[in-house]
N, CA, C and O atoms as CSV, one atom per row, in Angstrom:
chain,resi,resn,atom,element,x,y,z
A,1,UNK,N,N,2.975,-61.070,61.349
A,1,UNK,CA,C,2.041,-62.130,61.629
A,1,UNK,C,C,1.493,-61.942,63.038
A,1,UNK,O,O,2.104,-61.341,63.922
A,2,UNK,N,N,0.053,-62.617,63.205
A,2,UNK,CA,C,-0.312,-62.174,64.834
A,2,UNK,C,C,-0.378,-63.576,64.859
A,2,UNK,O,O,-0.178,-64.303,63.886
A,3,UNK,N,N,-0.737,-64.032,66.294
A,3,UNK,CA,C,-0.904,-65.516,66.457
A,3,UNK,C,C,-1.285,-65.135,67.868
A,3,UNK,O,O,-0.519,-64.588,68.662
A,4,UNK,N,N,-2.695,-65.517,68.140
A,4,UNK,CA,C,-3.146,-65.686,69.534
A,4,UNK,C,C,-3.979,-67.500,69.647
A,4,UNK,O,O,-4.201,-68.197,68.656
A,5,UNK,N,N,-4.235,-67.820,70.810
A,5,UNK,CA,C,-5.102,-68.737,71.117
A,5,UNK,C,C,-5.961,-68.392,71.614
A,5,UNK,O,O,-5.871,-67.518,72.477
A,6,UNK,N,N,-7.295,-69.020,71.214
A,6,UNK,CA,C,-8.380,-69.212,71.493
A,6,UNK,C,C,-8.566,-69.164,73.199
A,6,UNK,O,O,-9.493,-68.476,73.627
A,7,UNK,N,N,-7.931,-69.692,73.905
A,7,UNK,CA,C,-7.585,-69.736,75.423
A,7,UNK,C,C,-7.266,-68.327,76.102
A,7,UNK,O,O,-7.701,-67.917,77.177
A,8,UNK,N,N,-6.527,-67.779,75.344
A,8,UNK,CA,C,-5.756,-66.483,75.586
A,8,UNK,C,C,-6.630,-65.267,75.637
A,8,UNK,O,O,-6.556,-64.362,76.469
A,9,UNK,N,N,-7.632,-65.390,74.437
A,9,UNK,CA,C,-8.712,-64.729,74.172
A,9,UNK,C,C,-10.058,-64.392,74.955
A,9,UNK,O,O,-10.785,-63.398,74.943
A,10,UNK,N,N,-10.104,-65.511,75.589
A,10,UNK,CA,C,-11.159,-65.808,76.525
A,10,UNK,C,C,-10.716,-65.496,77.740
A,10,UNK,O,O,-11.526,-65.205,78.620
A,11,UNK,N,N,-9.613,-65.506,77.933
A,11,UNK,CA,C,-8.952,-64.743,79.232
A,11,UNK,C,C,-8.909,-62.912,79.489
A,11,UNK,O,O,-8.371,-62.283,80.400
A,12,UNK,N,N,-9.715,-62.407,78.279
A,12,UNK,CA,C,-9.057,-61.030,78.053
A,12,UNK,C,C,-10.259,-60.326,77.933
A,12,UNK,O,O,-11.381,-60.818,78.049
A,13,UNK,N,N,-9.989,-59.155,77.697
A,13,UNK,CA,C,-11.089,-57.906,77.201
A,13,UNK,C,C,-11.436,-58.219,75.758
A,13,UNK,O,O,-12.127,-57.386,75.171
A,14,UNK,N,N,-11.037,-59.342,75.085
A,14,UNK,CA,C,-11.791,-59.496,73.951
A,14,UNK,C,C,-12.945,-60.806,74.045
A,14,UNK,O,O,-13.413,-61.391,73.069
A,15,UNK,N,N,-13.192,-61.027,75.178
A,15,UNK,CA,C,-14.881,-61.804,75.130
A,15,UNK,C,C,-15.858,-60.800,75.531
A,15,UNK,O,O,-15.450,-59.831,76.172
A,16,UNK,N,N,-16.960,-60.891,75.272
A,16,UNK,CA,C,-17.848,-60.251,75.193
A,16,UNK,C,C,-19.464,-61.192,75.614
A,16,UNK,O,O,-20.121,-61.665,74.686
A,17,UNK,N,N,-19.825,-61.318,76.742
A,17,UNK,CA,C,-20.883,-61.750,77.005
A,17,UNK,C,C,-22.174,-60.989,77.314
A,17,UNK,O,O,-22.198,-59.762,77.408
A,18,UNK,N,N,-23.400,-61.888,77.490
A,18,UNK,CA,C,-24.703,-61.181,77.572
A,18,UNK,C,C,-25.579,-62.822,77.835
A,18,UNK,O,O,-25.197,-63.987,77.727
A,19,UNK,N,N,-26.920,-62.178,78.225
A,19,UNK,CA,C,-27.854,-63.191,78.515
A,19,UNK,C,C,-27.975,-64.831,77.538
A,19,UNK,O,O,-27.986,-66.008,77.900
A,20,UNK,N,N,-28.050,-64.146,76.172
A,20,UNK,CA,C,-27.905,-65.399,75.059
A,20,UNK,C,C,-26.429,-65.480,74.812
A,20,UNK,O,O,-26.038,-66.645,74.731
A,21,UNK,N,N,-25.748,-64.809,74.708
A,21,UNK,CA,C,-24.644,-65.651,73.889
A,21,UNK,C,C,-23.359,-64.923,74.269
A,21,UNK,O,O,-23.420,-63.710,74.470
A,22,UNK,N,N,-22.118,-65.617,74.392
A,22,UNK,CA,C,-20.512,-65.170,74.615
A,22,UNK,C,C,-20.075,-65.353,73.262
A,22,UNK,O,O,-20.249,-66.372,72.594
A,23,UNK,N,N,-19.278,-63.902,72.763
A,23,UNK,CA,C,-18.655,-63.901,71.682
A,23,UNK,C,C,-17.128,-63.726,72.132
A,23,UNK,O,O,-16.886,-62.947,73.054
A,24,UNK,N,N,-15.823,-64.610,71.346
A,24,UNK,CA,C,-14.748,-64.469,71.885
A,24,UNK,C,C,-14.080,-64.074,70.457
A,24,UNK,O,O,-13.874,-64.826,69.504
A,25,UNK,N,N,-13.772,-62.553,70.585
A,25,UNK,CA,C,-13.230,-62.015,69.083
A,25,UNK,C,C,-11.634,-62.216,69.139
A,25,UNK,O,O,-11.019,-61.673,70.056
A,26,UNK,N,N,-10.932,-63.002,68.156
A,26,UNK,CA,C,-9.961,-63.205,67.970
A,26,UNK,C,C,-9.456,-62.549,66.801
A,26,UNK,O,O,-8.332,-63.021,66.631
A,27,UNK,N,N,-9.718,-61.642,65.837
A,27,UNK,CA,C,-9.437,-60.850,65.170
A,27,UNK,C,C,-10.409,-59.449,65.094
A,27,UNK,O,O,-11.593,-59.525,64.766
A,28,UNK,N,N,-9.788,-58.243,65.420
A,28,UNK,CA,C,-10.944,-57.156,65.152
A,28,UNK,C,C,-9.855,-56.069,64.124
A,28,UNK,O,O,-8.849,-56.269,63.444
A,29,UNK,N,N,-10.628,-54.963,64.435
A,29,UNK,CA,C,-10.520,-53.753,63.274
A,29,UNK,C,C,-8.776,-53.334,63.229
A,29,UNK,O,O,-7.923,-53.050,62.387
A,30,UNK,N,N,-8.871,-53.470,64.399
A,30,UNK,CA,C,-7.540,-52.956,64.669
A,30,UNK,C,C,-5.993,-53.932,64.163
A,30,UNK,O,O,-4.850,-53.490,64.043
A,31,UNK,N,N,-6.399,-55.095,63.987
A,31,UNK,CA,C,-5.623,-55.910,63.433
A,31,UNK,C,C,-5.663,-55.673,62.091
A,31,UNK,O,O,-5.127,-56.638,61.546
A,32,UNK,N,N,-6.046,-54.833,61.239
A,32,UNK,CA,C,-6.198,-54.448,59.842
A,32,UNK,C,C,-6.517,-55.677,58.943
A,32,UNK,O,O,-5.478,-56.082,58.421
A,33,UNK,N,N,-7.488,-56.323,58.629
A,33,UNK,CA,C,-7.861,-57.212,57.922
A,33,UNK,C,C,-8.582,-56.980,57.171
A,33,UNK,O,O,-8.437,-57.585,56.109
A,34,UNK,N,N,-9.660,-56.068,57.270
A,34,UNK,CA,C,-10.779,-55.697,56.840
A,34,UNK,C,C,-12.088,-56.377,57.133
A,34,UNK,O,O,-13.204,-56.024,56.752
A,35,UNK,N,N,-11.718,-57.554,57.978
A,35,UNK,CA,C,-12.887,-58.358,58.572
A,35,UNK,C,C,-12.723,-58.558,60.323
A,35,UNK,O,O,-11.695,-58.635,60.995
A,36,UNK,N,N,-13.450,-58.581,60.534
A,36,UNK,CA,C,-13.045,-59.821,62.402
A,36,UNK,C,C,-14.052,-60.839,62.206
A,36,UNK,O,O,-15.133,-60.911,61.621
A,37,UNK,N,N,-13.046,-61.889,63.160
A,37,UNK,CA,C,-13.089,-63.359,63.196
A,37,UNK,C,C,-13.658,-63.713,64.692
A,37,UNK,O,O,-12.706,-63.604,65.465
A,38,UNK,N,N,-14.487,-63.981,65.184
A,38,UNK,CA,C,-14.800,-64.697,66.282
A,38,UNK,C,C,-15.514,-66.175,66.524
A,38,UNK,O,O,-15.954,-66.977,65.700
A,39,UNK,N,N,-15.478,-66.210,67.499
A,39,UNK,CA,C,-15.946,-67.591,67.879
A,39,UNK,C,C,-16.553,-67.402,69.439
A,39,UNK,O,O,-16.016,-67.293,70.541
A,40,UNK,N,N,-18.750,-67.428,68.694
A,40,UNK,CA,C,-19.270,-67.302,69.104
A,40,UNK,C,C,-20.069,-68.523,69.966
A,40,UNK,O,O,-19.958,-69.614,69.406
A,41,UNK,N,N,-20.667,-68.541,70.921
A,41,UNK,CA,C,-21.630,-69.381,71.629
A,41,UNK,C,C,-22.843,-68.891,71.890
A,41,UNK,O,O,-23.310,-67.920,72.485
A,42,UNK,N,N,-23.277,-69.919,71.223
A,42,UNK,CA,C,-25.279,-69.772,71.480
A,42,UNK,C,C,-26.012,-70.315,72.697
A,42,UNK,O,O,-26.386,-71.488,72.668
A,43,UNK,N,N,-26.216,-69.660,73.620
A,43,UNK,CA,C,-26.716,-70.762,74.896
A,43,UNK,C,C,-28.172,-71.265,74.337
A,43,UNK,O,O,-29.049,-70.632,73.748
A,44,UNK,N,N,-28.094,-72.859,74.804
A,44,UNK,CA,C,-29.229,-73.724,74.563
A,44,UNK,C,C,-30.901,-72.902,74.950
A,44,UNK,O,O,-31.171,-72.241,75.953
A,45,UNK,N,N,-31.369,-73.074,74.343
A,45,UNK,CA,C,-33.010,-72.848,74.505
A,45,UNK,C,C,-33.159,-71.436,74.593
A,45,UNK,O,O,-34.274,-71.086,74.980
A,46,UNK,N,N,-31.973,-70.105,74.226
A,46,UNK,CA,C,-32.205,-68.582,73.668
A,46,UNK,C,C,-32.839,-68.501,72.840
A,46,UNK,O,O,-33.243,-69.438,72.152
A,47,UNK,N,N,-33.069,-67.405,72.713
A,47,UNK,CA,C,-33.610,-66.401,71.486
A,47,UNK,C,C,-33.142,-65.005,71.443
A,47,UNK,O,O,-33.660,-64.132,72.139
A,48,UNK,N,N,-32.194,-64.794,70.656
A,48,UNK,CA,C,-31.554,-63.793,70.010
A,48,UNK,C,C,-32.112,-62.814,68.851
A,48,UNK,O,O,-32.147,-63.353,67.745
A,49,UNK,N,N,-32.568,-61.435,68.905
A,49,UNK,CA,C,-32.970,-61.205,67.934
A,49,UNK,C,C,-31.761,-60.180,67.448
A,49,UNK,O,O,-31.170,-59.403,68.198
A,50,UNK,N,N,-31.489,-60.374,65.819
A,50,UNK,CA,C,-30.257,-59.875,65.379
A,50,UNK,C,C,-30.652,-59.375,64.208
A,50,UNK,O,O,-31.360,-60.052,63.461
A,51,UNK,N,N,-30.074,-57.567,63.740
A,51,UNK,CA,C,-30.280,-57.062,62.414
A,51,UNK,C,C,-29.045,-56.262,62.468
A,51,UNK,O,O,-28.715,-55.248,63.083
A,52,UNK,N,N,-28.317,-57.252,61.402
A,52,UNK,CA,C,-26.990,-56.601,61.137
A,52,UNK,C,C,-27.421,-55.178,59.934
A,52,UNK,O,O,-27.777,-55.462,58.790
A,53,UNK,N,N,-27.356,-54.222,60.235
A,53,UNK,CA,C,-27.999,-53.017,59.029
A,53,UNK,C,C,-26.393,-52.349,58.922
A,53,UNK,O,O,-25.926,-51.624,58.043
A,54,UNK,N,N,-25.958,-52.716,59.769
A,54,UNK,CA,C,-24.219,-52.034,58.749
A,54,UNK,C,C,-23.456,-53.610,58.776
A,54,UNK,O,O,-22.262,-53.310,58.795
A,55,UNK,N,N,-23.503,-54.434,58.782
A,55,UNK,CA,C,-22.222,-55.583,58.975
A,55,UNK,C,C,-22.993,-56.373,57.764
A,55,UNK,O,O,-24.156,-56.247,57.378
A,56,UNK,N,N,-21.757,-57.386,57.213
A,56,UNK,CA,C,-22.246,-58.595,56.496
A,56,UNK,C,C,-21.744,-59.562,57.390
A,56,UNK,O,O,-20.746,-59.194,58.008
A,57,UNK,N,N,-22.287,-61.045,57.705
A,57,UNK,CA,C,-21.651,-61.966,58.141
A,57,UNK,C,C,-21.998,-63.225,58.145
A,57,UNK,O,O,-23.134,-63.639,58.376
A,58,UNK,N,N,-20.354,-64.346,57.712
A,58,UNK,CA,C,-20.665,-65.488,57.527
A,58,UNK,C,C,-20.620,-66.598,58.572
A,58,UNK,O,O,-19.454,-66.675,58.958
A,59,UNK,N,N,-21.304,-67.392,59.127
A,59,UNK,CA,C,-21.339,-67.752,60.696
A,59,UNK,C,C,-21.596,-69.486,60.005
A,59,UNK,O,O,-22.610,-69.982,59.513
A,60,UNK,N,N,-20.327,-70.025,60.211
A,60,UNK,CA,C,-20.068,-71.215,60.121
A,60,UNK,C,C,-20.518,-72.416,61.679
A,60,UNK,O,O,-19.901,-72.006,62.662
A,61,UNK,N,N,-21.285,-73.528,61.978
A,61,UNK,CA,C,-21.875,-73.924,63.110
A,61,UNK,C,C,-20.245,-75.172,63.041
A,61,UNK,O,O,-19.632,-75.599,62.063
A,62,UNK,N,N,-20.075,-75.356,64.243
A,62,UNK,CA,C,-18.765,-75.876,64.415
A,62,UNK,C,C,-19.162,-77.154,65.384
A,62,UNK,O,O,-18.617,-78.255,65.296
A,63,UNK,N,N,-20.325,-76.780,66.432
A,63,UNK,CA,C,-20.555,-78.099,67.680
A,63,UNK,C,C,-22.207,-77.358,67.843
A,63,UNK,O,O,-22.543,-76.329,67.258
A,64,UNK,N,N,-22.886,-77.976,68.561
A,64,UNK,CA,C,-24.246,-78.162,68.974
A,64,UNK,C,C,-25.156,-78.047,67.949
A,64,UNK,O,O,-24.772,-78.364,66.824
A,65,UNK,N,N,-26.712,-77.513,68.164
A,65,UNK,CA,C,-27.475,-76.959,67.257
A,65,UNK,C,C,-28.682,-75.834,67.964
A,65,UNK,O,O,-28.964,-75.449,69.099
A,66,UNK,N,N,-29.145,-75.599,66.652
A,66,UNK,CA,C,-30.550,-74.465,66.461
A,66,UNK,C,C,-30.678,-74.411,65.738
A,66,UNK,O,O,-30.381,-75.191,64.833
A,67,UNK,N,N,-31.557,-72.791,65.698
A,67,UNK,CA,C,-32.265,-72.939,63.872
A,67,UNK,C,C,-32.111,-71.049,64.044
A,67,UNK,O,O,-32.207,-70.415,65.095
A,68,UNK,N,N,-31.869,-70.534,62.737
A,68,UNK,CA,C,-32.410,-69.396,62.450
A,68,UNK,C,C,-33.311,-69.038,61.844
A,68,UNK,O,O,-33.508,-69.755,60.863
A,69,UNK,N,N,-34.139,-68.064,61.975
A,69,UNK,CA,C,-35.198,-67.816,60.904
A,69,UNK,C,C,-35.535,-65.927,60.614
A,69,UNK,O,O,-35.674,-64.989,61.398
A,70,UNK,N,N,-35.567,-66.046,58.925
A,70,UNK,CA,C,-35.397,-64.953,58.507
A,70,UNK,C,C,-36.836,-64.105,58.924
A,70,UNK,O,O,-37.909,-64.567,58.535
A,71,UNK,N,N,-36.810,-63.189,59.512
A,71,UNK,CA,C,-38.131,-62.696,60.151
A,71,UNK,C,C,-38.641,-61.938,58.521
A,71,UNK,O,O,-39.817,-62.229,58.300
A,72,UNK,N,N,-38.167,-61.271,57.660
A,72,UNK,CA,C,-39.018,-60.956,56.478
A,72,UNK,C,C,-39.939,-61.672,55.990
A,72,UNK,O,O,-41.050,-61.240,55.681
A,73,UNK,N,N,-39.372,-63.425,55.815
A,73,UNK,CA,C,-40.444,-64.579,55.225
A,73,UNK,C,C,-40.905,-65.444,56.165
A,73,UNK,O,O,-41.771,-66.228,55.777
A,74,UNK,N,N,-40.469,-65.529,57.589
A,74,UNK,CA,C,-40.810,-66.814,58.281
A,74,UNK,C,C,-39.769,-67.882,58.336
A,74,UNK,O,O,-39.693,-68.713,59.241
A,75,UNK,N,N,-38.906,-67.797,57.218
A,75,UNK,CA,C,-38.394,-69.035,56.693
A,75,UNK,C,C,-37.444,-69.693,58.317
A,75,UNK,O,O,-37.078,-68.902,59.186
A,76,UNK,N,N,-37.247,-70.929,58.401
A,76,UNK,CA,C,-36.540,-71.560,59.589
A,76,UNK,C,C,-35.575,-72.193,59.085
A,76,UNK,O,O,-35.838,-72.836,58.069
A,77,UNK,N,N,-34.192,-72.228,59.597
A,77,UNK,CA,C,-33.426,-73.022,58.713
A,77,UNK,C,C,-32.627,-73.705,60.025
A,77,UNK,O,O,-32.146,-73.020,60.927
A,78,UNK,N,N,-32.573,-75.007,59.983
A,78,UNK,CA,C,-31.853,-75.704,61.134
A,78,UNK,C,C,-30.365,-75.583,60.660
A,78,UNK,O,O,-29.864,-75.661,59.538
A,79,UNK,N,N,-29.651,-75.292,62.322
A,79,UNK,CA,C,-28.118,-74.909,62.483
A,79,UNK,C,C,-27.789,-76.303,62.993
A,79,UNK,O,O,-28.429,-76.919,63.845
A,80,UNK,N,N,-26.452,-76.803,62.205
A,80,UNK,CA,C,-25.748,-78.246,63.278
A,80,UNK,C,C,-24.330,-77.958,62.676
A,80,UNK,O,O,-24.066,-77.099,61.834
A,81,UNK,N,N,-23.520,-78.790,63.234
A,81,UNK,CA,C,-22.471,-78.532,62.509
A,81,UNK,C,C,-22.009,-78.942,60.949
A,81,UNK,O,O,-22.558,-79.889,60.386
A,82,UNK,N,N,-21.063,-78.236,60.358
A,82,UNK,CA,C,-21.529,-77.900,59.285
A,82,UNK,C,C,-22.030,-76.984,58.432
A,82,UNK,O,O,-21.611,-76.417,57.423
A,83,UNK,N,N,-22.996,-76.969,59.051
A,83,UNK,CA,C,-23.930,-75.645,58.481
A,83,UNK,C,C,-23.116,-74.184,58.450
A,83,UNK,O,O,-22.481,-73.575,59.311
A,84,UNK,N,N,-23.421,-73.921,57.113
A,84,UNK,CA,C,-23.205,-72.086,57.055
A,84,UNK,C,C,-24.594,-71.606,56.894
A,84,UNK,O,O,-25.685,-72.073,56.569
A,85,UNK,N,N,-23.990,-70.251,57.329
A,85,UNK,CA,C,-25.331,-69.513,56.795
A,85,UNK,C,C,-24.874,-67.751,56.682
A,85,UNK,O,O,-24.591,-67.182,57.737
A,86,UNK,N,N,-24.839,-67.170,55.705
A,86,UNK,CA,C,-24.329,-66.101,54.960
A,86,UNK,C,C,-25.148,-65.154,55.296
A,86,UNK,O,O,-26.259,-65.481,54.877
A,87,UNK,N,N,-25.212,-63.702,56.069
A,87,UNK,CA,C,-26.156,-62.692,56.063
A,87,UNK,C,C,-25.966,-61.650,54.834
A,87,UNK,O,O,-26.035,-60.458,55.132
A,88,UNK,N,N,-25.765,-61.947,53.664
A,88,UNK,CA,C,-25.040,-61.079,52.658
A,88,UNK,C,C,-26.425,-59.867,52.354
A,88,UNK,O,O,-26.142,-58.815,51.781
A,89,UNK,N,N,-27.647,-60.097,52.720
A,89,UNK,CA,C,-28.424,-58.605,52.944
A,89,UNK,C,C,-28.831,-58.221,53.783
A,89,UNK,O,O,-30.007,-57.873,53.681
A,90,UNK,N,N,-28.411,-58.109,54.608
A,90,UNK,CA,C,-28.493,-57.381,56.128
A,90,UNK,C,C,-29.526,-58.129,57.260
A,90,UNK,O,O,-29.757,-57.857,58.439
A,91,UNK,N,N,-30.054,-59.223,56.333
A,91,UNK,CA,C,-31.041,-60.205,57.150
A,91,UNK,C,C,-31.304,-59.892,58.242
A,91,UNK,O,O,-30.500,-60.008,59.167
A,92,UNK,N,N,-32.484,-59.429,58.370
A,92,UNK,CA,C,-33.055,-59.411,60.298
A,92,UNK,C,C,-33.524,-60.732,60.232
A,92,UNK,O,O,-34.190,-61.233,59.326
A,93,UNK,N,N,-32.947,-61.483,61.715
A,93,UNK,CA,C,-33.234,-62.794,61.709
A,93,UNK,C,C,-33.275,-63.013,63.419
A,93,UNK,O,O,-33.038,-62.208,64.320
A,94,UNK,N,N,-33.447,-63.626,63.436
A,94,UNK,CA,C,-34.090,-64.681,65.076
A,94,UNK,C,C,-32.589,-65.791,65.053
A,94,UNK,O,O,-32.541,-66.676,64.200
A,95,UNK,N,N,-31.859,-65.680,65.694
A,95,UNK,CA,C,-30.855,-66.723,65.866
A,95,UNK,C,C,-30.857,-67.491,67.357
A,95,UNK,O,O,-29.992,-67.252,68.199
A,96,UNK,N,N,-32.094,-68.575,67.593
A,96,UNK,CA,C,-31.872,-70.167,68.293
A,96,UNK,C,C,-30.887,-70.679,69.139
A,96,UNK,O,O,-29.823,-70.696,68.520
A,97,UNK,N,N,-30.787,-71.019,70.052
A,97,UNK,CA,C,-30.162,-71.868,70.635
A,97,UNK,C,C,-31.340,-73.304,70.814
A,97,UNK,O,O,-32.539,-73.266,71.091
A,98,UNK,N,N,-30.585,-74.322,70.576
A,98,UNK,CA,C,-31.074,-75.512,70.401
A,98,UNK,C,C,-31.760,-76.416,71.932
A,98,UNK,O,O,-32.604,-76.034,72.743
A,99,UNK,N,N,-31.009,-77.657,71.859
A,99,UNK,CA,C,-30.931,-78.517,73.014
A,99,UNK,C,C,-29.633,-78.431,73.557
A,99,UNK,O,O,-29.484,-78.886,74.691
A,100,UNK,N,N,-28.714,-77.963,73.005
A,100,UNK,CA,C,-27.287,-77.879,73.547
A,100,UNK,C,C,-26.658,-76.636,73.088
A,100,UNK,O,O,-26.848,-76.340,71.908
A,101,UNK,N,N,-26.058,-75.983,73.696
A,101,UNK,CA,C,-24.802,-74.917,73.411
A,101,UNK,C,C,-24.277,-74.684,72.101
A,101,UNK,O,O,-23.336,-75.456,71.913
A,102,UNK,N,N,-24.490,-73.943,71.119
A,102,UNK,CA,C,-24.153,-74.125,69.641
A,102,UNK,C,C,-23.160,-73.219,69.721
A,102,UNK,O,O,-23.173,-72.088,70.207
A,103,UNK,N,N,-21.933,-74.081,68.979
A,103,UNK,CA,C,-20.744,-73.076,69.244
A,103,UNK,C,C,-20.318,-72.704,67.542
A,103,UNK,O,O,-20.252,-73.609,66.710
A,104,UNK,N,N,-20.067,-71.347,67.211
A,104,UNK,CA,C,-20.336,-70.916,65.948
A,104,UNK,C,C,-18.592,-69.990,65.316
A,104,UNK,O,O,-17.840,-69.309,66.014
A,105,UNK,N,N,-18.471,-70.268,64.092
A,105,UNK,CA,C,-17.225,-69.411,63.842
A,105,UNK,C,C,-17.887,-68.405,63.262
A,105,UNK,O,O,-18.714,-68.790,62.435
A,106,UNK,N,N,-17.773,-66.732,63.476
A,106,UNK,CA,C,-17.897,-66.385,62.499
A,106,UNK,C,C,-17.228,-64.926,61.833
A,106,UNK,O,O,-16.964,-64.185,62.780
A,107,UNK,N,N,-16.916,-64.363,60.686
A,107,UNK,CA,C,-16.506,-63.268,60.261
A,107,UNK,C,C,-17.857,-62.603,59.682
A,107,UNK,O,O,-18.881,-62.858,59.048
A,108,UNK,N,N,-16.757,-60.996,60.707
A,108,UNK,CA,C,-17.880,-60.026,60.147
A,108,UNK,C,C,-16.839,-59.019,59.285
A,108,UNK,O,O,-15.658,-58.770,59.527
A,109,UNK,N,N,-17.862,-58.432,57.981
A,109,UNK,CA,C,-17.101,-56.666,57.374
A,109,UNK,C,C,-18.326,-55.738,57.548
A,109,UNK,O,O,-19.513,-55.943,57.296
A,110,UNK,N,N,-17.894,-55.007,57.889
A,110,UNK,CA,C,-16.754,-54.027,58.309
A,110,UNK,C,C,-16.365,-55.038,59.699
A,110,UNK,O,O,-17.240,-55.723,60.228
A,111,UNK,N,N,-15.213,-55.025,60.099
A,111,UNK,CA,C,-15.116,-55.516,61.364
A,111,UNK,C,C,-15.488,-54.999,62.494
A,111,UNK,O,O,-15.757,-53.799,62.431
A,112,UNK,N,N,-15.594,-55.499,63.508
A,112,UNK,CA,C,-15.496,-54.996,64.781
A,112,UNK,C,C,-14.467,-54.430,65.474
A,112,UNK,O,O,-13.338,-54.578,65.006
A,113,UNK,N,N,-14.634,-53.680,66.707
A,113,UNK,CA,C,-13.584,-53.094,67.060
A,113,UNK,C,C,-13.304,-54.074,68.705
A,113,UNK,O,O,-12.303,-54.096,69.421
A,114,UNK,N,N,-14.413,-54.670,68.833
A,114,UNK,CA,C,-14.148,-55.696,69.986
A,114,UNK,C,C,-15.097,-55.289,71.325
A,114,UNK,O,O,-14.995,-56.309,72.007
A,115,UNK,N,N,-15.920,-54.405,72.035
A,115,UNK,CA,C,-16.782,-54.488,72.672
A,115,UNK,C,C,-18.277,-54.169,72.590
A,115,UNK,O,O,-19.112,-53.931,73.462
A,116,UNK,N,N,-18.347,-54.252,71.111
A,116,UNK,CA,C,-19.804,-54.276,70.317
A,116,UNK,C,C,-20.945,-55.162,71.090
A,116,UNK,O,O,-20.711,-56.363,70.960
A,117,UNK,N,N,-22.047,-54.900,71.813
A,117,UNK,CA,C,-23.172,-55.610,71.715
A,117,UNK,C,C,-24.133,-55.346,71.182
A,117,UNK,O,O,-24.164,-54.135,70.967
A,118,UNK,N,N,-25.276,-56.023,70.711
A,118,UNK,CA,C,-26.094,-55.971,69.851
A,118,UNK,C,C,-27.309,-54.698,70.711
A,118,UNK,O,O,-27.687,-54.785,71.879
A,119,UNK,N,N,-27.684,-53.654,69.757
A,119,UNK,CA,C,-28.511,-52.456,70.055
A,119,UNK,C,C,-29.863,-52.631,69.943
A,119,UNK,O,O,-30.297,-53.705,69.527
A,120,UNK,N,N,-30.628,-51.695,70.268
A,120,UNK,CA,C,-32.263,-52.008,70.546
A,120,UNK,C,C,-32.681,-52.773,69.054
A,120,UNK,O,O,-33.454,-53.730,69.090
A,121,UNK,N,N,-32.284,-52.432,68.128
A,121,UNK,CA,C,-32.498,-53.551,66.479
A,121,UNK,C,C,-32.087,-54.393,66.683
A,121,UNK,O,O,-32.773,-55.361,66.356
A,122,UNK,N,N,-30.637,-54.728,67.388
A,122,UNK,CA,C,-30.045,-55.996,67.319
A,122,UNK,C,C,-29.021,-55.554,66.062
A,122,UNK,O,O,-28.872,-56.244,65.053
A,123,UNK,N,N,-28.357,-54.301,66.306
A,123,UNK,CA,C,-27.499,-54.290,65.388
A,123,UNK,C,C,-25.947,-54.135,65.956
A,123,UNK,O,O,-25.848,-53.892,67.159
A,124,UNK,N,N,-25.048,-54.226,65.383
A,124,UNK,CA,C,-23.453,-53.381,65.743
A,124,UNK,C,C,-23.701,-52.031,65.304
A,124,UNK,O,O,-24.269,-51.957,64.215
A,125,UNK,N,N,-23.360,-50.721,65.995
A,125,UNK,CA,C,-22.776,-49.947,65.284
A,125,UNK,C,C,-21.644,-49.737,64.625
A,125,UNK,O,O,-20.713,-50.496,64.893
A,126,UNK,N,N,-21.442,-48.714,63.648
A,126,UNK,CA,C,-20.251,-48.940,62.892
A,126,UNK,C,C,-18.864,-48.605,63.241
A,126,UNK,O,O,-18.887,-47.821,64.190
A,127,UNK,N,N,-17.884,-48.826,62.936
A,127,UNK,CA,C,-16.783,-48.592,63.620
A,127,UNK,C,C,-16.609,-47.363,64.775
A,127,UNK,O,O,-16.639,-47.409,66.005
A,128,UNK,N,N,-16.412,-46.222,63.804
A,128,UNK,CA,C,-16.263,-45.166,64.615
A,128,UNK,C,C,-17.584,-44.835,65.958
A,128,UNK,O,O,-17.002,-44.596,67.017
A,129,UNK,N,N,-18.698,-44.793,66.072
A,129,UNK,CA,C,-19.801,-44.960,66.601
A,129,UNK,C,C,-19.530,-46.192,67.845
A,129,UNK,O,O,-20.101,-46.111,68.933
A,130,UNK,N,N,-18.602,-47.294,67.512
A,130,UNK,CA,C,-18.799,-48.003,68.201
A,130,UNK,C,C,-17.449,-47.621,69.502
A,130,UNK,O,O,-17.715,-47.838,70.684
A,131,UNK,N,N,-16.614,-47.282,69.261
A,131,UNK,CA,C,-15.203,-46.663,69.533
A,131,UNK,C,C,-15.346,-45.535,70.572
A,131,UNK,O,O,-14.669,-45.123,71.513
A,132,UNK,N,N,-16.530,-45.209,69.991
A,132,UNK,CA,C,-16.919,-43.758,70.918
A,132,UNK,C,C,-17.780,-44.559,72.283
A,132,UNK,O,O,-17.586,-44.165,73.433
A,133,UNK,N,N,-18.534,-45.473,72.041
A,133,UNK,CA,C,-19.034,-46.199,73.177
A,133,UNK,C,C,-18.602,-47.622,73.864
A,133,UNK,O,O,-19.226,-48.499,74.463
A,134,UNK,N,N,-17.191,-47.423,73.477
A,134,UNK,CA,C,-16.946,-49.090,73.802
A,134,UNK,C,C,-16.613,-48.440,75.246
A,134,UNK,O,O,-16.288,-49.163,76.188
C-alpha cells in the first residue's frame, strides 16, 4: 500500500508549476497503477491551451470555476464543482480559469512520470520520451 498526503506532496519534487496552473501529482508511473492521479490548480482569469495526443484524462472540478472549450467545434462548457469532464479523444481544448482559482482532481493513462509540462501543442510526452527530459 502507498499512502502519502496531499501536504507532503506539495512539499516535494512532485509539484509541478508554470504561468497558468500548479499540478501536485500524487500518484505517477512509477507507482504501477497504470494511471496518475493529481490535483491540479487553475489560476483565475488563465488560458491554457491543452492537446493531450498520447494521454486520456478525466478531470473532476472539486472548488472554484471556468469553462473549457473544445477548439474542433467552439463548443464552451462551464467548470464548477462537480463538474467532470472526460478527454476520451484526445480533445484539443482551451482550459479557463474563472473568477477564482479552480482546483481540479484529475487521472491521466498512460500515466505520468511526474515532471511533465505541457509542449509547444500542449501535449505530455509519452513515458519514455518524457524520462529522457525530465
Amino acid at each position: 500500500m502507498i499512502v502519502r498526503t496531499l501536504k507532503e506532496c506539495e512539499n516535494s519534487n512532485r509539484t509541478v508549476k508554470t504561468d497558468t496552473w500548479q499540478s501536485v501529482r500524487l500518484s505517477l508511473a512509477d507507482d504501477g497503477m497504470g494511471f496518475s492521479f493529481h490535483i491540479t490548480t487553475i489560476y483565475a482569469g488563465t488560458e491554457t491551451p491543452i492537446w493531450y495526443k498520447n494521454h486520456f484524462e478525466t478531470v473532476y472540478c472539486i472548488s472554484g470555476n471556468g469553462e473549457v472549450e473544445t477548439v474542433s467545434d467552439g463548443k464552451v462548457y462551464k467548470i464548477e464543482p462537480g463538474t467532470v469532464y472526460i478527454l476520451n479523444k484526445n480533445d484539443q481544448h482551451l482550459l479557463r480559469g474563472g473568477t477564482e482559482d479552480m482546483q481540479l482532481a484529475c487521472a491521466f493513462n498512460p500515466p505520468l512520470n511526474g515532471r511533465e509540462v505541457h509542449d509547444a501543442d500542449g501535449a505530455y510526452k509519452l513515458n519514455d520520451e518524457a524520462l529522457q527530459n525530465a
